[in-house]
C-alpha positions as CSV (number, residue, x, y, z in Angstrom):
1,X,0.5,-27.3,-16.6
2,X,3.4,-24.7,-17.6
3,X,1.0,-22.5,-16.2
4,X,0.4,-24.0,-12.5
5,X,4.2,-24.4,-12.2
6,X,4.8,-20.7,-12.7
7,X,2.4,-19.9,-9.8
8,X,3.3,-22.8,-7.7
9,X,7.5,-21.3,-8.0
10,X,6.3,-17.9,-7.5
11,X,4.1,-18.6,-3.9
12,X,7.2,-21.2,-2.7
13,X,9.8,-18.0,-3.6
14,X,7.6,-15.8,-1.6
15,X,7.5,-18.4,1.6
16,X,10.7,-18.3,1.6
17,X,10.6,-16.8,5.1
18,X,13.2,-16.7,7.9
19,X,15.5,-15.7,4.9
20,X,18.9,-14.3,6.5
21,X,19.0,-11.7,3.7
22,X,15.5,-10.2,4.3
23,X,16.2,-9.8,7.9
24,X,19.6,-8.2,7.5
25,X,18.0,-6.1,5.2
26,X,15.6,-5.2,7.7
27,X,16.9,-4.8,10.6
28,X,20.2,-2.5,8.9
29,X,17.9,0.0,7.3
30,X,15.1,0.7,10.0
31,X,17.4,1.3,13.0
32,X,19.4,3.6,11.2
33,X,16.7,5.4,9.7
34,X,15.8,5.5,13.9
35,X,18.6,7.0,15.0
36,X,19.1,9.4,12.2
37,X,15.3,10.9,13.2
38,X,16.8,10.8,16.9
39,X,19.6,12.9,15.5
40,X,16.9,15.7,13.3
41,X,13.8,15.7,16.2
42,X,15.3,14.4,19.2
43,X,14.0,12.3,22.1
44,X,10.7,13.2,23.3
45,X,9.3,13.8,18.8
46,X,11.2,10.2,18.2
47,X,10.1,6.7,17.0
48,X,12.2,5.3,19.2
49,X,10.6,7.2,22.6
50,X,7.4,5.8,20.7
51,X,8.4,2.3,20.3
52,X,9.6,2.0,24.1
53,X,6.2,3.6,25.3
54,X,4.9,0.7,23.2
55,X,1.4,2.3,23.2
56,X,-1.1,0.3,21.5
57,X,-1.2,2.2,18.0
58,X,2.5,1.2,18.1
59,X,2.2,-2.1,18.8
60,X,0.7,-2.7,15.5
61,X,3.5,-1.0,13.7
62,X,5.6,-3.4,15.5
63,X,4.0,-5.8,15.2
64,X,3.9,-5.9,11.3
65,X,7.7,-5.1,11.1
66,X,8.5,-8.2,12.7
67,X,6.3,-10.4,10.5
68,X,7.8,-8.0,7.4
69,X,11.8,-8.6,9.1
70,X,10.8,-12.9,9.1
71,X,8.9,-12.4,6.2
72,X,5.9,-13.8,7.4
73,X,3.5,-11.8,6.1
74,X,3.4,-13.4,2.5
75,X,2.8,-16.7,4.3
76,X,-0.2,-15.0,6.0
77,X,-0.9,-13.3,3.0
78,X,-1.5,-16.2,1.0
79,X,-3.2,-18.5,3.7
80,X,-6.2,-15.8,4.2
81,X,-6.9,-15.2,0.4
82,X,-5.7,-18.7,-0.4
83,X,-3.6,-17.6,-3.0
84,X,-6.3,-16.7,-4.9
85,X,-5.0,-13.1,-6.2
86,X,-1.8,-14.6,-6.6
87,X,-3.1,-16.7,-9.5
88,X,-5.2,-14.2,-11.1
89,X,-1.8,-11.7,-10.5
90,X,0.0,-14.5,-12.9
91,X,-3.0,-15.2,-15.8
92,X,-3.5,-10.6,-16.5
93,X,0.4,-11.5,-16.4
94,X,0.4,-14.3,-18.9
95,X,-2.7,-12.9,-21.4
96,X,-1.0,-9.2,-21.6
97,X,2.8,-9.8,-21.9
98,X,3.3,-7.5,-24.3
99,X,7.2,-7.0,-23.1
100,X,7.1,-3.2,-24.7
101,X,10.3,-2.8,-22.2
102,X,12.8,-4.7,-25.1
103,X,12.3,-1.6,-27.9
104,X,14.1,0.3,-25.2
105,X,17.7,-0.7,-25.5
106,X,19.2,1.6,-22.8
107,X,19.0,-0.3,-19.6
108,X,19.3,2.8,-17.5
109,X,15.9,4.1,-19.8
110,X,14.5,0.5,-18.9
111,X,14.4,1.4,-15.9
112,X,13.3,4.6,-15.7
113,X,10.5,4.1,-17.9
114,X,9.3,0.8,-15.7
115,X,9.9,2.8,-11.9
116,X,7.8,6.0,-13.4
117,X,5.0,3.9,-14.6
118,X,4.9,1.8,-11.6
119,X,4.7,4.6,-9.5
120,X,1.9,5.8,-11.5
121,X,0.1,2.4,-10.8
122,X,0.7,3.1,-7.2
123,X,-1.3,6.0,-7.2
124,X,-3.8,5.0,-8.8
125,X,-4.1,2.1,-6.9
126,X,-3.7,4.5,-3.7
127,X,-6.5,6.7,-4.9
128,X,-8.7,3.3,-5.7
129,X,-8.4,2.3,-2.0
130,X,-9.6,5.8,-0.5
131,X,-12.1,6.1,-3.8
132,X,-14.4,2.7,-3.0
133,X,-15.7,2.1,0.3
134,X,-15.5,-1.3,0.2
135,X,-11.6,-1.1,-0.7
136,X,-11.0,1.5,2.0
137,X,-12.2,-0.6,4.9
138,X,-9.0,-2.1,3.9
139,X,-6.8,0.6,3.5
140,X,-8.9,2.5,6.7
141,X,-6.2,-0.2,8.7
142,X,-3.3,1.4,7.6
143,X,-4.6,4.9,8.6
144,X,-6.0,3.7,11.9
145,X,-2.5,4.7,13.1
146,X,-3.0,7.3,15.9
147,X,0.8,8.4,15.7
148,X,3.6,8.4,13.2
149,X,6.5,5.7,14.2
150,X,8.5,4.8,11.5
151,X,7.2,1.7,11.5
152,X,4.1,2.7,10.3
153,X,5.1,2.3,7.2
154,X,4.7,-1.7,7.3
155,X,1.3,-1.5,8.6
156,X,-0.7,-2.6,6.6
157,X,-4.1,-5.3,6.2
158,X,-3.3,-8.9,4.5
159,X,-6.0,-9.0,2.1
160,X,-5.2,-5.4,0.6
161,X,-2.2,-6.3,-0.3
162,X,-3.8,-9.4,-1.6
163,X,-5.5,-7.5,-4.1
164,X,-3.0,-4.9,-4.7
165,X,-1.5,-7.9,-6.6
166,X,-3.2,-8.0,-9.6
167,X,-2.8,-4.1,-10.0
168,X,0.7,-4.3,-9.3
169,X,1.5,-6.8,-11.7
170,X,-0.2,-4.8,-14.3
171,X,2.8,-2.3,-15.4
172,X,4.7,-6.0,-15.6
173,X,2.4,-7.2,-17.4
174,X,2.5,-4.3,-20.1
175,X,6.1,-3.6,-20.4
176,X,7.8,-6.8,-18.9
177,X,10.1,-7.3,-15.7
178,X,13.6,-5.8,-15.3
179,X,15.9,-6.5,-12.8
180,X,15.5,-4.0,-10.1
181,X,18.6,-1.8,-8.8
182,X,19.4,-3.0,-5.0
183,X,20.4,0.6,-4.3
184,X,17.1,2.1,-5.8
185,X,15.3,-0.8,-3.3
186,X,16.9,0.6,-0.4
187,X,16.6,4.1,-1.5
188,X,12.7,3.6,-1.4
189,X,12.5,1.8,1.7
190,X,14.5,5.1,3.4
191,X,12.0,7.3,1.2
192,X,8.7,5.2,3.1
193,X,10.5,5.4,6.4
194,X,10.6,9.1,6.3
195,X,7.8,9.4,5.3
196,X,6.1,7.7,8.4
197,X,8.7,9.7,10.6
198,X,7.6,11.7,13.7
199,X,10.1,14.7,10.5
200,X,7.5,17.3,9.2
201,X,9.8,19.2,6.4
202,X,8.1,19.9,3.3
203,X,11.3,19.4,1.5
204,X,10.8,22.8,-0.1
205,X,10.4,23.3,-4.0
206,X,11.5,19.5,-4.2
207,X,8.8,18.4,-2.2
208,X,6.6,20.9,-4.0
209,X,7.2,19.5,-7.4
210,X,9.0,16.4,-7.1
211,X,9.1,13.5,-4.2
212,X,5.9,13.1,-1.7
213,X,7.8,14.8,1.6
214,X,7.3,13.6,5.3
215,X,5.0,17.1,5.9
216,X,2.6,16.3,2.4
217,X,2.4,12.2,3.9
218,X,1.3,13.8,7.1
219,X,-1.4,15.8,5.4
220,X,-2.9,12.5,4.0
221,X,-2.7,11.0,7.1
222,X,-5.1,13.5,9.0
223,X,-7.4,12.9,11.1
224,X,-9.7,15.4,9.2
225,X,-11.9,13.4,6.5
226,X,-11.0,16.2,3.2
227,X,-7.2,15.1,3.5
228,X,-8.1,11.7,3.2
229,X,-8.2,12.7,-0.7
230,X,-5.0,14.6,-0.5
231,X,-1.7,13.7,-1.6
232,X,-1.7,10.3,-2.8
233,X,1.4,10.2,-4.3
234,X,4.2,6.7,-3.5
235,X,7.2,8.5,-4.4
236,X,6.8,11.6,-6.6
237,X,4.4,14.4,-5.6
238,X,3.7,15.9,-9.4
239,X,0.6,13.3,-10.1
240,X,-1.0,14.9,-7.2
241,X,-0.1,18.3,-8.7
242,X,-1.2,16.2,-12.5
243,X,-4.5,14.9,-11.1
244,X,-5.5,18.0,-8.8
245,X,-5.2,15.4,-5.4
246,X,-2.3,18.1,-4.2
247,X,-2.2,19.7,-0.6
248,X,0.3,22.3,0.3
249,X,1.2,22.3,3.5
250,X,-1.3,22.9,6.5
251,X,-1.3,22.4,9.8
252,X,-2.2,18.6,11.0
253,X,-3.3,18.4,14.7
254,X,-4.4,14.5,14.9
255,X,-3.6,11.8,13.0
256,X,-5.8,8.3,12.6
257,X,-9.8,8.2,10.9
258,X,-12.9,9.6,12.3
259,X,-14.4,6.9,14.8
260,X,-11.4,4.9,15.0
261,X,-12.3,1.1,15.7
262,X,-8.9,0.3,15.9
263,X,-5.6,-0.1,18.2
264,X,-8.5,-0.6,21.3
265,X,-8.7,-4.6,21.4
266,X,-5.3,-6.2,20.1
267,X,-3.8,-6.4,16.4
268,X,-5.2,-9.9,16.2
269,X,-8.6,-8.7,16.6
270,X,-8.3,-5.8,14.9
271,X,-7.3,-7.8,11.5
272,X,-10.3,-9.7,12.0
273,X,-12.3,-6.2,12.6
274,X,-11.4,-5.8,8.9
275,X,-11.7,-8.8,7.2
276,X,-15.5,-8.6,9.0
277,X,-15.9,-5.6,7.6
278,X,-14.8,-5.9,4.3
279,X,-17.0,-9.0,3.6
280,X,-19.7,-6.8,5.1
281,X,-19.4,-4.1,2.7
282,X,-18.5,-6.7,-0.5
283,X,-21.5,-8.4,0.4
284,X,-24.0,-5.2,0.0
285,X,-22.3,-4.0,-2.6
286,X,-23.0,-7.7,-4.9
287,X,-26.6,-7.3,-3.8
288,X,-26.8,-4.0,-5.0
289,X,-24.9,-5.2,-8.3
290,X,-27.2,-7.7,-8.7
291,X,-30.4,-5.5,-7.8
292,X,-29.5,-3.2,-10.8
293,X,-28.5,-6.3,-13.4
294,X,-32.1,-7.6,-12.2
295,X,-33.6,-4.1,-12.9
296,X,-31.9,-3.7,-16.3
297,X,-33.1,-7.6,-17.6
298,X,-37.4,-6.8,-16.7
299,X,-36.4,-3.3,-18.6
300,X,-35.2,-5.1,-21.6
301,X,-37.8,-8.2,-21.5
302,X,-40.6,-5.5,-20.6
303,X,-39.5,-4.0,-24.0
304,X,-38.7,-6.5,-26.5
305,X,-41.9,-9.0,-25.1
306,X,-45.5,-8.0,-26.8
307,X,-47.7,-9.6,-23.7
């Protein structure tokens, strides 16, 4: 019963929308992040020029930062995986709380240790949803993005995220939860901004070795199917260098994926484009599970059975 009550707390907490401090959150960092861009590429490279032309690629973006700014798209996120993910999020959390985080008695170190490891999980979880093609028909939404307006970073499909849950909850699950540092929060919502931002630096040796830069984001957002593999990093660039995923910098002409379905009909449509698609691909992929399972029981019967 403990158990139910956790999960129940945790979906109310995260329904919690029209919350006055995650819309002045919100709507403080993004338009300053705007005008700063304004300031570094002017008028005619801008997010904002893009956001007025509201062409449909950008419609999405806004789109998704409105239901982000109301936080509205938990609720959503939620309703269409009925909170399944969310309760298998909680039971990996409950069966592997191993709290490692408490032989660390430095909090500063607590931290540290919990933000590298977590951005190791995004990674991997990054190079998960390019890897399968069943995940990326998920993921696939986020590049469908046929221009880069800050906003793109909150693009994203409902039911990735839902599954993103129980990976995210893994590093949590390991080492325990700290409280996080508000400044570090906002620090990382700038980083993601930027990194969607019409800004190509390559940040030099520091975005050579150390944080994912606007120009090595770009390079995974190409149009051209071998950077799709490229530069996976969240915040630091050196597991791309670790893992051999690293692009240096090249010249990007398009943006978006080959064949693009996407930003044609409407964002309502296009979230149902993916959810189709998804269950399309899940579906052939349990047949062919169960075609090889199938395979592998008349192989072991044809072996162990004397008629």
């Amino acid at each position: 019963m403990e158990f139910y009550n956790k999960v129940y707390h945790k979906i109310i907490n995260q329904l919690d929308f029209f919350d006055l401090e995650n819309i002045l959150y919100y709507l403080s960092i993004a338009p300053a992040m705007l005008l700063i861009e304004l300031c570094i590429v002017g008028w005619h490279e801008s997010s904002l020029k893009k956001i007025f032309q509201y062409k449909k690629s950008t419609r999405t973006d806004v789109f998704f930062y409105i239901l982000d700014v109301l936080n509205v798209y938990n609720l959503i996120t939620i309703f269409l995986s009925f909170g399944i993910f969310h309760i298998l999020a909680r039971l990996i959390y409950e069966a592997t709380a191993f709290d490692l985080i408490a032989t660390i008695y430095n909090p500063h170190i607590q931290f540290i240790v919990l933000f590298v490891v977590s951005d190791l999980k995004n990674f991997f979880s990054h190079y998960i949803f390019h890897r399968y093609k069943t995940l990326w028909t998920l993921h696939e939404f986020h590049h469908s993005a046929t221009q880069f307006c800050m906003l793109t970073r909150h693009r994203g499909h409902f039911l990735e995220s839902a599954l993103k849950r129980m990976i995210d909850v893994i590093p949590f699950a390991i080492f325990g939860s700290i409280e996080t540092y508000f400044i570090v929060k906002i620090l990382t919502e700038i980083h993601q901004l930027l990194l969607h931002s019409s800004i190509k630096s390559d940040w030099g040796l520091v975005g050579k070795y150390v944080f994912v830069s606007p120009g090595a984001h770009r390079i995974h957002h190409s149009i051209k199917r071998k950077h799709y593999g490229k530069n996976f990093g969240n915040t630091f660039i050196f597991w791309d260098r670790m893992f051999k995923t690293y692009q240096p910098e090249t010249t990007v002409d398009k943006l978006g994926v080959e064949k693009n379905p996407y930003n044609k009909d409407g964002v309502f449509k296009d979230i149902f484009k993916v959810i189709i698609k998804f269950f399309r691909y899940l579906k052939a992929d349990v047949k062919a599970l169960l075609t090889k399972i199938k395979i592998v029981c008349e192989n072991d019967f044809a072996i162990i059975s004397p008629y």
